[in-house]
C-alpha positions as a Markdown table, in Angstrom:
| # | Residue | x | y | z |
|---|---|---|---|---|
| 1 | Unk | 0.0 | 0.0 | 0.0 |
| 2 | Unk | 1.7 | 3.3 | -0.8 |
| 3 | Unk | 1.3 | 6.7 | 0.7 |
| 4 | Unk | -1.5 | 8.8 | -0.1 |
| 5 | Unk | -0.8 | 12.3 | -1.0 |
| 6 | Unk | -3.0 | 14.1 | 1.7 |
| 7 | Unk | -4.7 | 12.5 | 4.7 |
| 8 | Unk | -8.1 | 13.5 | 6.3 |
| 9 | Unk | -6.2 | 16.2 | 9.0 |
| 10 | Unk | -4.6 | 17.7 | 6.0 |
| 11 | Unk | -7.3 | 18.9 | 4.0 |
| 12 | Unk | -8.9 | 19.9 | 6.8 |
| 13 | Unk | -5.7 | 22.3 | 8.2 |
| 14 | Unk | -5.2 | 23.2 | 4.0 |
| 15 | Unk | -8.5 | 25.0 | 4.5 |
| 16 | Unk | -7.2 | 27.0 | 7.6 |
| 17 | Unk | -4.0 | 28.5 | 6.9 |
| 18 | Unk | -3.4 | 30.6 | 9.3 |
| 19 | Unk | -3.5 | 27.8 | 12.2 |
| 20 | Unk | -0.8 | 26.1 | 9.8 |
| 21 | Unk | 1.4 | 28.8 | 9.9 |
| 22 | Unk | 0.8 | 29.0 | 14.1 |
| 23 | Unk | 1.7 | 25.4 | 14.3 |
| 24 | Unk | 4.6 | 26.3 | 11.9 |
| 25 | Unk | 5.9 | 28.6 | 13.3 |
| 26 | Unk | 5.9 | 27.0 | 17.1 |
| 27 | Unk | 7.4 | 23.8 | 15.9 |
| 28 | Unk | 10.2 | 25.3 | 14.3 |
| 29 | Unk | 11.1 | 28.0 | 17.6 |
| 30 | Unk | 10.4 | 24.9 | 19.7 |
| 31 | Unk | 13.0 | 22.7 | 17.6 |
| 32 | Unk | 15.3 | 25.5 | 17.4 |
| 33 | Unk | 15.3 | 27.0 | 20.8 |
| 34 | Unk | 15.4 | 23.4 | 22.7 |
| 35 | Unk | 18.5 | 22.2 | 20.8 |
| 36 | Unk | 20.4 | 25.2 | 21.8 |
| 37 | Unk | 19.3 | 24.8 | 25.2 |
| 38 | Unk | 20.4 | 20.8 | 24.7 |
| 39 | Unk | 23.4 | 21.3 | 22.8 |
| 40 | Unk | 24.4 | 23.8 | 25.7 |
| 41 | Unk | 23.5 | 21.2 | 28.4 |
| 42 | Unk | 25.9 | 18.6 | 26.2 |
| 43 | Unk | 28.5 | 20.8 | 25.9 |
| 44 | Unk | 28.8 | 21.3 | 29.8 |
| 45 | Unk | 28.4 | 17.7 | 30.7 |
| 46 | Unk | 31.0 | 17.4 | 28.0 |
| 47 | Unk | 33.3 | 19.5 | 30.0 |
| 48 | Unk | 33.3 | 17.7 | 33.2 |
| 49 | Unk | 33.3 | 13.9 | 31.8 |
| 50 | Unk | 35.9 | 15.2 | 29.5 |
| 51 | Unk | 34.2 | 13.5 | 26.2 |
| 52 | Unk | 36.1 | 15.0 | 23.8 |
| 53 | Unk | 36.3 | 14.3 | 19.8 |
| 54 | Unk | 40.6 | 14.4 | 20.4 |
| 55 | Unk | 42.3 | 15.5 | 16.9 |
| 56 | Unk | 44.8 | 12.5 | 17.7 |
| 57 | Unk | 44.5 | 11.0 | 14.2 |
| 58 | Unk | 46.2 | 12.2 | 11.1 |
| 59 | Unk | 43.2 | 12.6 | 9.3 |
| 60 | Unk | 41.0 | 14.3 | 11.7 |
| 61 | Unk | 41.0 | 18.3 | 10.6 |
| 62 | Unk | 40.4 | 20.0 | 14.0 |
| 63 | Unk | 43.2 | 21.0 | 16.0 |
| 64 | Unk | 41.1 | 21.7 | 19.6 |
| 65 | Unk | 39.7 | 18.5 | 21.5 |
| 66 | Unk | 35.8 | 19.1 | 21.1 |
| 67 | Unk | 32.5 | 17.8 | 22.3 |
| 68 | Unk | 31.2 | 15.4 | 19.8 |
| 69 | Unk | 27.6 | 14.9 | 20.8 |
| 70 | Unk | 25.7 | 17.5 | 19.3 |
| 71 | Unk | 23.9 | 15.1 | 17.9 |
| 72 | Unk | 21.9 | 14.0 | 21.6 |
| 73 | Unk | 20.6 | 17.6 | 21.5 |
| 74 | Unk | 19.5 | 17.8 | 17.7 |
| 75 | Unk | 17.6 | 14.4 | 18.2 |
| 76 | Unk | 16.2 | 15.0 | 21.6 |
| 77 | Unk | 14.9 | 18.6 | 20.4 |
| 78 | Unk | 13.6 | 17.6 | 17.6 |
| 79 | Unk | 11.9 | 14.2 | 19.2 |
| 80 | Unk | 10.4 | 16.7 | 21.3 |
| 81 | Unk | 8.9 | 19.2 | 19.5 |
| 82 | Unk | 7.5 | 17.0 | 16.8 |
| 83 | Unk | 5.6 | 14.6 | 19.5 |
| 84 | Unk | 4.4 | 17.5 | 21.5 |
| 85 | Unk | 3.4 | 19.9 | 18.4 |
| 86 | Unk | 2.7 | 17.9 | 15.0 |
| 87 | Unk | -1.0 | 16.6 | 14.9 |
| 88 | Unk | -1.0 | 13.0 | 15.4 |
| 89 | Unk | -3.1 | 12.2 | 12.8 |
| 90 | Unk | -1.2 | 14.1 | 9.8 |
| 91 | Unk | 1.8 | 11.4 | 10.4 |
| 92 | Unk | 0.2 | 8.2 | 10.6 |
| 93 | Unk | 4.1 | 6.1 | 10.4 |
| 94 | Unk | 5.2 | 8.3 | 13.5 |
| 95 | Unk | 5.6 | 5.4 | 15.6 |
| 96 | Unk | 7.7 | 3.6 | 12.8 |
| 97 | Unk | 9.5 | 6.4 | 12.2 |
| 98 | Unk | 10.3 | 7.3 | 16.1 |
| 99 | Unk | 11.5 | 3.2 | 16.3 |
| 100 | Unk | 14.0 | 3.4 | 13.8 |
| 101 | Unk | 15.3 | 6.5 | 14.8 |
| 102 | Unk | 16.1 | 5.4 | 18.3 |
| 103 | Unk | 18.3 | 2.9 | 16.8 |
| 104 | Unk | 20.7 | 5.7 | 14.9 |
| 105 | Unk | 20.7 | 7.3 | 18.1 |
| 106 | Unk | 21.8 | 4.4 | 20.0 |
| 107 | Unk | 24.7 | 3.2 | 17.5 |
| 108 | Unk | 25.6 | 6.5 | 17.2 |
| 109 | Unk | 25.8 | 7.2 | 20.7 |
| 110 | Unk | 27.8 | 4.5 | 21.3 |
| 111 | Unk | 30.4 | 5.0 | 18.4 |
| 112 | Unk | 30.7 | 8.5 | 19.7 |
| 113 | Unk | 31.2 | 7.3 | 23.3 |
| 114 | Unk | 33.1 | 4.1 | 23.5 |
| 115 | Unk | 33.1 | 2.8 | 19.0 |
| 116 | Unk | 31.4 | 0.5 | 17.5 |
| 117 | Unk | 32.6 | -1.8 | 15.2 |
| 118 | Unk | 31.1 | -1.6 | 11.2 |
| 119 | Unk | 29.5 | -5.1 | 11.4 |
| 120 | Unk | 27.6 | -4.2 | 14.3 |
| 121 | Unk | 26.7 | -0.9 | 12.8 |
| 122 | Unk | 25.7 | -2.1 | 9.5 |
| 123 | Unk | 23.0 | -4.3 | 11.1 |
| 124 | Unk | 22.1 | -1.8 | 13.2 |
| 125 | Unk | 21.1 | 0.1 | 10.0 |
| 126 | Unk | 19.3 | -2.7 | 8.2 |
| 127 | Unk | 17.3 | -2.8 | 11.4 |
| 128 | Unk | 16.3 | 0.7 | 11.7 |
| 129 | Unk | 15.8 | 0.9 | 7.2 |
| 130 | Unk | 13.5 | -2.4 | 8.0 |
| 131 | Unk | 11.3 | -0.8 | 10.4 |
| 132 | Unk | 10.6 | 2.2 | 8.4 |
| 133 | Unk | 10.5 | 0.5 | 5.4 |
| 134 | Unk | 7.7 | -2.8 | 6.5 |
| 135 | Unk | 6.5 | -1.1 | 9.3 |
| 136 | Unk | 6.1 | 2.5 | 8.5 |
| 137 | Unk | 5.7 | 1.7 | 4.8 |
| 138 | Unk | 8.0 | 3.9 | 3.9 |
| 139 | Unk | 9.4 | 2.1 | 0.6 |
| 140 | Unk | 9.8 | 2.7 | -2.9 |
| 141 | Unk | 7.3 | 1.4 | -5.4 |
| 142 | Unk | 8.5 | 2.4 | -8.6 |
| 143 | Unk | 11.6 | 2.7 | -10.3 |
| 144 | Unk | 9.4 | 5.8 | -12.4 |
| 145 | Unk | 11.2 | 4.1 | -15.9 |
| 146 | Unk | 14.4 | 3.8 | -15.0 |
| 147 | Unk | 16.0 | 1.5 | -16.7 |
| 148 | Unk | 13.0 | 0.9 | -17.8 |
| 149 | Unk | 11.1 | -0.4 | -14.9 |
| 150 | Unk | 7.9 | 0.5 | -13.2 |
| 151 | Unk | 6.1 | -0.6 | -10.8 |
| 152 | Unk | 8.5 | -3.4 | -8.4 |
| 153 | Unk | 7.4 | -6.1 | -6.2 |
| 154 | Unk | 6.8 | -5.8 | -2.3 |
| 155 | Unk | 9.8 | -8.2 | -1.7 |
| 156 | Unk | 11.9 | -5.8 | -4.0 |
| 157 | Unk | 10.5 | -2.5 | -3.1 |
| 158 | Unk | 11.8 | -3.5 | 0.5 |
| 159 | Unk | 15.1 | -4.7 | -0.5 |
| 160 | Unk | 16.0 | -1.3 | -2.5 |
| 161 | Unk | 14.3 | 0.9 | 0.0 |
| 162 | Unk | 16.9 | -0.5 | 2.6 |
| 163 | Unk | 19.7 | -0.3 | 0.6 |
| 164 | Unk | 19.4 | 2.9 | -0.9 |
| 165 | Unk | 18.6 | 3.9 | 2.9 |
| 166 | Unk | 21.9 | 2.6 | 4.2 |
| 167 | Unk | 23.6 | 4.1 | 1.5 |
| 168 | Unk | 22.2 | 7.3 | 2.4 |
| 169 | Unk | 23.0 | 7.3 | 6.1 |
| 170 | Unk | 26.7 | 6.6 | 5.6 |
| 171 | Unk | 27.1 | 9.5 | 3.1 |
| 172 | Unk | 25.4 | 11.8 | 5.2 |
| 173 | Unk | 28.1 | 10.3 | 8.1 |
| 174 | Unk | 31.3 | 10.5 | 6.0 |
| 175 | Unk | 31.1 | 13.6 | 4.8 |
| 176 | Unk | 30.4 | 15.1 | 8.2 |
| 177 | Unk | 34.5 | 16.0 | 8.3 |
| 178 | Unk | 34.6 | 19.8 | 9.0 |
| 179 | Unk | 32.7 | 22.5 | 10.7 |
| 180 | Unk | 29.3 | 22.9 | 9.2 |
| 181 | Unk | 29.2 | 20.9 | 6.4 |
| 182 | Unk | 26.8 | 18.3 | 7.1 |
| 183 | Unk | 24.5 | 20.7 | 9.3 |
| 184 | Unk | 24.0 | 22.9 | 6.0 |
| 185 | Unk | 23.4 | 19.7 | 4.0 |
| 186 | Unk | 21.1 | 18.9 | 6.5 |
| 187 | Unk | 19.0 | 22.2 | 6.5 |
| 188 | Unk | 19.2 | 22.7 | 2.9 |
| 189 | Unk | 17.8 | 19.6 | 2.1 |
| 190 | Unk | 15.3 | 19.5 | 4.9 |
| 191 | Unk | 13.9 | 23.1 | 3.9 |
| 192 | Unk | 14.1 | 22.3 | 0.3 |
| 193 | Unk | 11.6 | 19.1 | 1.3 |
| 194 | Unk | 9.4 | 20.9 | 3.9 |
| 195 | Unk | 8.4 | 23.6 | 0.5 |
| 196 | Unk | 7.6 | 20.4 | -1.5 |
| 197 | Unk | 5.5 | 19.0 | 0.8 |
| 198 | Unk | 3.2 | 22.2 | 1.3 |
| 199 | Unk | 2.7 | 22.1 | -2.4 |
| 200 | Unk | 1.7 | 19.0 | -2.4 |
| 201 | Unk | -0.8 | 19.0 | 0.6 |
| 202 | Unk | 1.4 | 16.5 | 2.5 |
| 203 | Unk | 1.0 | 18.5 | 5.8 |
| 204 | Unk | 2.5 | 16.0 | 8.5 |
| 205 | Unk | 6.0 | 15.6 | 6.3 |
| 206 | Unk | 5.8 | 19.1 | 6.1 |
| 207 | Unk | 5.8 | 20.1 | 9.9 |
| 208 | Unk | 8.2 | 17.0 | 10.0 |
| 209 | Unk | 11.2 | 18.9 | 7.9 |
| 210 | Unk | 10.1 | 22.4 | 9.4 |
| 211 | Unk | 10.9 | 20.7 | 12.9 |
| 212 | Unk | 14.3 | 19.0 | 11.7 |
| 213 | Unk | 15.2 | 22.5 | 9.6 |
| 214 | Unk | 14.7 | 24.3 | 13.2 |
| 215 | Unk | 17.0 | 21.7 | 15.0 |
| 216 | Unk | 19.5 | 22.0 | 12.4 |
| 217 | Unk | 19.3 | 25.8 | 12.9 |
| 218 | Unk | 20.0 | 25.3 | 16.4 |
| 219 | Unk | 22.8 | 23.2 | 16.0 |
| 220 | Unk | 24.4 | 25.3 | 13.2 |
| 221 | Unk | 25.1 | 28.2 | 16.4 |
| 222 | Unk | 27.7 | 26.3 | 18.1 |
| 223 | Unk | 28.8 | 24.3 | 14.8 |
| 224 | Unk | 30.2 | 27.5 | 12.8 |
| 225 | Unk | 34.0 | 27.4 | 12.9 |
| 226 | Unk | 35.5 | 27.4 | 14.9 |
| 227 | Unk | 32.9 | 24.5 | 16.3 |
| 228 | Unk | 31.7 | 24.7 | 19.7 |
| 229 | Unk | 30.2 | 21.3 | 19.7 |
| 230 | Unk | 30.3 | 18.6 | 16.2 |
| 231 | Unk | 27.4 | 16.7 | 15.9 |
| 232 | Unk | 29.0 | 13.0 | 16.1 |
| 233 | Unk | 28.0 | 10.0 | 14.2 |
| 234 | Unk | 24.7 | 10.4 | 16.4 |
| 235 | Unk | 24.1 | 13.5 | 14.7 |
| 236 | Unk | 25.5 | 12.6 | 10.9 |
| 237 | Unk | 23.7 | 9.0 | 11.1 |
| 238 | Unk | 20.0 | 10.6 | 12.3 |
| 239 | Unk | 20.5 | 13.3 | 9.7 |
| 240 | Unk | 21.0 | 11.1 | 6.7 |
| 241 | Unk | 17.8 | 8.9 | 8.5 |
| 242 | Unk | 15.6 | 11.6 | 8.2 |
| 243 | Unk | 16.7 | 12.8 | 4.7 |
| 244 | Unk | 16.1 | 9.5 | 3.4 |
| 245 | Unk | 12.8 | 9.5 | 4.7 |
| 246 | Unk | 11.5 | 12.6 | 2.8 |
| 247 | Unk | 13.3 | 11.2 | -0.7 |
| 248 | Unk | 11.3 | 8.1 | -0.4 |
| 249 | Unk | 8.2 | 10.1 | 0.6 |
| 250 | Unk | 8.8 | 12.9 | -1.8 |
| 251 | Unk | 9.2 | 10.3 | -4.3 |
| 252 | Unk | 6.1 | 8.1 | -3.7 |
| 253 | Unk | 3.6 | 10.9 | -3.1 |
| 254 | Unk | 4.3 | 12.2 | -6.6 |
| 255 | Unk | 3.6 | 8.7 | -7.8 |
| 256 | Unk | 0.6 | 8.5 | -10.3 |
| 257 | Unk | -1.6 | 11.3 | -12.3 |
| 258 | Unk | -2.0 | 13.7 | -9.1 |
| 259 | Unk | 1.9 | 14.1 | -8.9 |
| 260 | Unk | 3.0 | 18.0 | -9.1 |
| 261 | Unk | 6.4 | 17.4 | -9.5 |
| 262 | Unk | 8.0 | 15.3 | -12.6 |
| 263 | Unk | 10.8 | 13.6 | -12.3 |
| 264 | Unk | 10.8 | 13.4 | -8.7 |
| 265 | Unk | 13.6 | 10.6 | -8.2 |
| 266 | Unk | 16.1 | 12.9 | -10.0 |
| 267 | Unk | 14.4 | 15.9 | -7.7 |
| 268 | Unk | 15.1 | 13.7 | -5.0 |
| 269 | Unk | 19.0 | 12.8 | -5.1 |
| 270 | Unk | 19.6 | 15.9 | -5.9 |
| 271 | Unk | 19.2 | 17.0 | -2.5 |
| 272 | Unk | 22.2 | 14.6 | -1.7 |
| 273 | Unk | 23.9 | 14.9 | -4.9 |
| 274 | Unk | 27.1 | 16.3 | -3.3 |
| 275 | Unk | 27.3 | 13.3 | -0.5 |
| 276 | Unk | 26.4 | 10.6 | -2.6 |
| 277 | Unk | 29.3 | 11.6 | -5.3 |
| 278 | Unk | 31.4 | 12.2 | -2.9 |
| 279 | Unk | 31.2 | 9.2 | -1.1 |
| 280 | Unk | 31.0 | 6.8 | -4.1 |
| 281 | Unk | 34.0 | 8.8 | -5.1 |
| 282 | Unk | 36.0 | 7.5 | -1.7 |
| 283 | Unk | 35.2 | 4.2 | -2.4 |
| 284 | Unk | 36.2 | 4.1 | -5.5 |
| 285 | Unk | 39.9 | 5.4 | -5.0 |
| 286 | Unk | 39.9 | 2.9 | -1.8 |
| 287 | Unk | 39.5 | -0.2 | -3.6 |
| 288 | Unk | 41.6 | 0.8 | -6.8 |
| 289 | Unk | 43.9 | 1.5 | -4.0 |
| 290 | Unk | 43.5 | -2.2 | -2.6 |
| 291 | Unk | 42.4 | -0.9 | 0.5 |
| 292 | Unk | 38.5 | -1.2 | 2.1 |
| 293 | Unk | 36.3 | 1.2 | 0.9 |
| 294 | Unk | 34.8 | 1.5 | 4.9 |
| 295 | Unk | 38.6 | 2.5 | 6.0 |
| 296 | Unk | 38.9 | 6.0 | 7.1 |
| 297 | Unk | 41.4 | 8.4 | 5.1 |
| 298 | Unk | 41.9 | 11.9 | 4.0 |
| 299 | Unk | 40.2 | 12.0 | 0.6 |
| 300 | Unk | 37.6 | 13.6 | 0.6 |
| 301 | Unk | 36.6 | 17.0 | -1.2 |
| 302 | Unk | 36.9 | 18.7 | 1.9 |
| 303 | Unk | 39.9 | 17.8 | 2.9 |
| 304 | Unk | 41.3 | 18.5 | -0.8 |
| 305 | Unk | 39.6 | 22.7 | 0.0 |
| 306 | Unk | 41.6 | 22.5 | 3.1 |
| 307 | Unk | 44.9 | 21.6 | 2.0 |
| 308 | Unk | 44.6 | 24.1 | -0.5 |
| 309 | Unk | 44.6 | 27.3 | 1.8 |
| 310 | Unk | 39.9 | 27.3 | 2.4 |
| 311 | Unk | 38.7 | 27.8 | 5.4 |
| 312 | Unk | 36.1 | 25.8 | 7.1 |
| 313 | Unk | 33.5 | 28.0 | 6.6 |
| 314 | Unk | 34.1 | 28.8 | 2.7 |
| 315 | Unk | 34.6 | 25.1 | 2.0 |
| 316 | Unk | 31.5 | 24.5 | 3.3 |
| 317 | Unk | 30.0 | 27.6 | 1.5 |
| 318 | Unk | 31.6 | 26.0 | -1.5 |
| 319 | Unk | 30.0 | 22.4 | -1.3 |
| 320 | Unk | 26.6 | 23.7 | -0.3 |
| 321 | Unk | 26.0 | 26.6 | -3.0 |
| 322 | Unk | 27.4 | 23.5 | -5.4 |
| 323 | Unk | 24.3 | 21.3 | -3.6 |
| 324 | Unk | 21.9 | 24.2 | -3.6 |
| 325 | Unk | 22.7 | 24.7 | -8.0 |
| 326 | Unk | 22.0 | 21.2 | -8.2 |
| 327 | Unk | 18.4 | 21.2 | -6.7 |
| 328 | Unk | 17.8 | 24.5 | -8.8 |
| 329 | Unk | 18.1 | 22.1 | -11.9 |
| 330 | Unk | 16.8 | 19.2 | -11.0 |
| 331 | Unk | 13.1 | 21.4 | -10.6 |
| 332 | Unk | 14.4 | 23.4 | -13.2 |
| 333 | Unk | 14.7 | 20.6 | -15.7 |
| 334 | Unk | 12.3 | 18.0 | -14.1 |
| 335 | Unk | 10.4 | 18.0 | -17.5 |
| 336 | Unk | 13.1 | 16.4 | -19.6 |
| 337 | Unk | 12.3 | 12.8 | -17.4 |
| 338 | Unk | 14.2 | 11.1 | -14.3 |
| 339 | Unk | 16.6 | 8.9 | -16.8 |
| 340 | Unk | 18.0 | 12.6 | -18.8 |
| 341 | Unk | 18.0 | 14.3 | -15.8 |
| 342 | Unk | 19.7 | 12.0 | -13.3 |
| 343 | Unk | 22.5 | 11.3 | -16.4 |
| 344 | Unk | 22.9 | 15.0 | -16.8 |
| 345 | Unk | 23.4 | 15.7 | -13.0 |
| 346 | Unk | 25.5 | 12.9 | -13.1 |
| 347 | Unk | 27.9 | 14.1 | -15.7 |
| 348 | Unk | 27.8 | 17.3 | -14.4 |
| 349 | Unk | 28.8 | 15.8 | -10.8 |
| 350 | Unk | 32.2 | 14.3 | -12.0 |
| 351 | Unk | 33.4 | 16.6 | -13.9 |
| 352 | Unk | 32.8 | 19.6 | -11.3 |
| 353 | Unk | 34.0 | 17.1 | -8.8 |
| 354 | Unk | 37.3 | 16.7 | -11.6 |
| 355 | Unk | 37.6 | 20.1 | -12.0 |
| 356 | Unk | 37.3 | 20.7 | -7.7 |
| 357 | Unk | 39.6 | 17.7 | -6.9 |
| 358 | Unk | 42.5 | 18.7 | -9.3 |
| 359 | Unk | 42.7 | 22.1 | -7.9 |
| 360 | Unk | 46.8 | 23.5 | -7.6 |
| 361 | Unk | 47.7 | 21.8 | -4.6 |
| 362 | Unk | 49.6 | 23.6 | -2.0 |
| 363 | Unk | 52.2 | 22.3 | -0.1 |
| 364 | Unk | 50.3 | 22.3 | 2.8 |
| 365 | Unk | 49.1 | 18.8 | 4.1 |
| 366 | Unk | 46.5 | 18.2 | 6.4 |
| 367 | Unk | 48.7 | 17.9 | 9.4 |
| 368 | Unk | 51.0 | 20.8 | 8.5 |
| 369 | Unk | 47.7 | 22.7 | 8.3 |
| 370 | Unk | 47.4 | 21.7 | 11.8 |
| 371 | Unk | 50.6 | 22.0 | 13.0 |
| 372 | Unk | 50.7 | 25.7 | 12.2 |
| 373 | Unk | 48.4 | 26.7 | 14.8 |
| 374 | Unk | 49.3 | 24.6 | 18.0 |
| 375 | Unk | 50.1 | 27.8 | 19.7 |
| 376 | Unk | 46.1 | 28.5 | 20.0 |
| 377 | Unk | 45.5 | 24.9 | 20.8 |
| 378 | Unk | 48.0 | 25.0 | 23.7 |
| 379 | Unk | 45.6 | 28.2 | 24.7 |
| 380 | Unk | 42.4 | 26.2 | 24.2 |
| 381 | Unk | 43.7 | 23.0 | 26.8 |
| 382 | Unk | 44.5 | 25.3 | 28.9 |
| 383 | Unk | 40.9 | 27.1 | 28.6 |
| 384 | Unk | 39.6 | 23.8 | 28.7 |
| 385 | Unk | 41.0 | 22.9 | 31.9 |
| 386 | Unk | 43.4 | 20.5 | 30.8 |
């Protein structure tokens, strides 16, 4: 049974806007304003119990020890305000949806905390994809004509939901490497999918991506560099939960002759164009490199900005404007059909990625970038107690 495109609270709240844009506008502050107050909370805790993100590894870009849970105060504000302000009845898989998501938290938690190994996570993620998937019924469908197939069997439609899930929550998770980056992913995509979902009358996913584009907000004030707090695997993994969540609903409500928007797989990955390239990128050089494509390194765009003189902030201004131009065209050219569309963003990906990752390389490397300023992290132990 797929989604329907409106459910029986919907139309009645599309006929009273302005009590939509109350509840609007007091999910959002609520999300916002209690992950500050969370995040804040984490940080101090943070502080005492010394749970620090060190910058002990050569690949790791900060140069201060920093509290890596932002994450517990993004989720926990975000639970929060959607259970206590989204009408029930406009988000009839919340219980699916809440399930799977405690399960990111918890082996994101505990990789931030103590690690957890990557078989352990893995099923951890198949768990948490199931649920939503079979219980929440939260799948896809349809392949809309890609490679020249439509509708796909239940079996199947479960099988490629999970997987394209998984997929999606390790991107999101890998390239959360510097300050801001995966934060601004986050809220871009998330605002991008609450619009969408107005449009199309799908008020509970709506007030779903206003309440995570608040908590992103919130978590953005202690994330801009230098970063007061990162947001941890707990943080990266929940993020790329909940943005695979509104593809697979954006894609399914727009199934059929009451769609609005064409082409809405292609619409879809756009939103995580720039993770998905630049993660299938990683793996790719891993294993041409004999090595495991799951085994940390310093390859990523980011690092290749860094080590070429960016800041934090302008790689990330960088990556995100190059996210944001790839949504502009996949509505702008949603008429041309998912298989064109999805080539073209495609090609367009790798060679912009060519043209970002062959940049003059400085002579700086990541840990002489680091190097040069241990003056001011001698001055940040010391503020930090150490």
């Amino acid at each position: 049974m797929s989604p329907r495109l409106t459910y029986p609270l919907s139309k009645e709240l599309n006929g009273k806007s302005e009590s939509m844009l109350i509840i609007a506008i007091i999910l959002f502050l609520t999300a916002l304003l209690g992950t500050m107050i969370c995040i804040r909370s984490v940080i101090s805790v943070a502080r005492v119990k010394h749970l620090f993100d060190e910058p002990s590894e050569e690949r790791k870009i900060h140069i201060f020890k920093t509290p890596n849970l932002g994450g517990v105060g993004i989720y926990c504000a975000f639970l929060f305000a959607a259970a206590l302000v989204i009408p029930v009845k406009t988000l009839p898989y919340f219980h699916s949806f809440v399930s799977g998501s405690l399960i990111i938290f918890a082996i994101g938690l505990k990789d931030d905390l103590v690690g957890l190994g990557p078989t352990k996570k893995f099923l951890a993620q198949i768990a948490a994809a199931g649920i939503v998937a079979f219980l929440g019924d939260i799948r896809l469908t349809s392949f809309h004509g890609l490679f020249g197939v439509g509708e796909i069997s239940y079996p199947l439609s479960i099988l490629v939901t999970i997987l394209i899930n998984i997929f999606i929550y390790n991107a999101i998770n890998l390239i959360d490497g510097i300050d801001g980056l995966a934060g601004m992913l986050g809220l871009l995509g998330s605002a991008t999918f609450a619009i969408c979902f107005y449009l199309m009358g799908s008020i509970g996913d709506c007030f779903l991506a206003i309440a995570f584009s608040g908590a992103m907000i919130g978590f953005l004030y202690y994330n801009v560099s230098p970063a007061k707090t990162f947001m941890g695997d707990t943080g990266s993994l929940f993020t790329g939960f909940i943005l695979s969540v509104f593809c697979t609903r954006f894609v399914e409500l727009n199934k059929g002759a009451s769609h609005l928007f064409n082409a809405a797989p292609a619409i879809a990955f756009s939103t995580i164009l720039v993770p998905v390239v630049d993660t299938v990128r990683v793996f790719i050089f891993r294993i041409l490199r004999g090595r495991s494509p799951f085994v940390a390194d310093s390859n990523h765009l980011h690092h290749r900005f860094l080590n070429n003189g960016y800041t934090h902030m302008q790689t990330t201004a960088v990556l995100v404007g190059t996210n944001a131009a790839f949504i502009a065209t996949g509505f702008l050219l949603q008429g041309i059909g998912n298989a064109q569309l999805i080539s073209f963003m495609v090609f367009l990906a790798i060679m912009i990625n060519f043209f970002f990752w062959n940049l003059s390389k400085k002579d700086k490397t990541a840990g002489e970038v680091k190097s040069i300023q241990q003056g001011e992290k001698l001055i940040e132990e010391q503020k930090w107690g150490s």
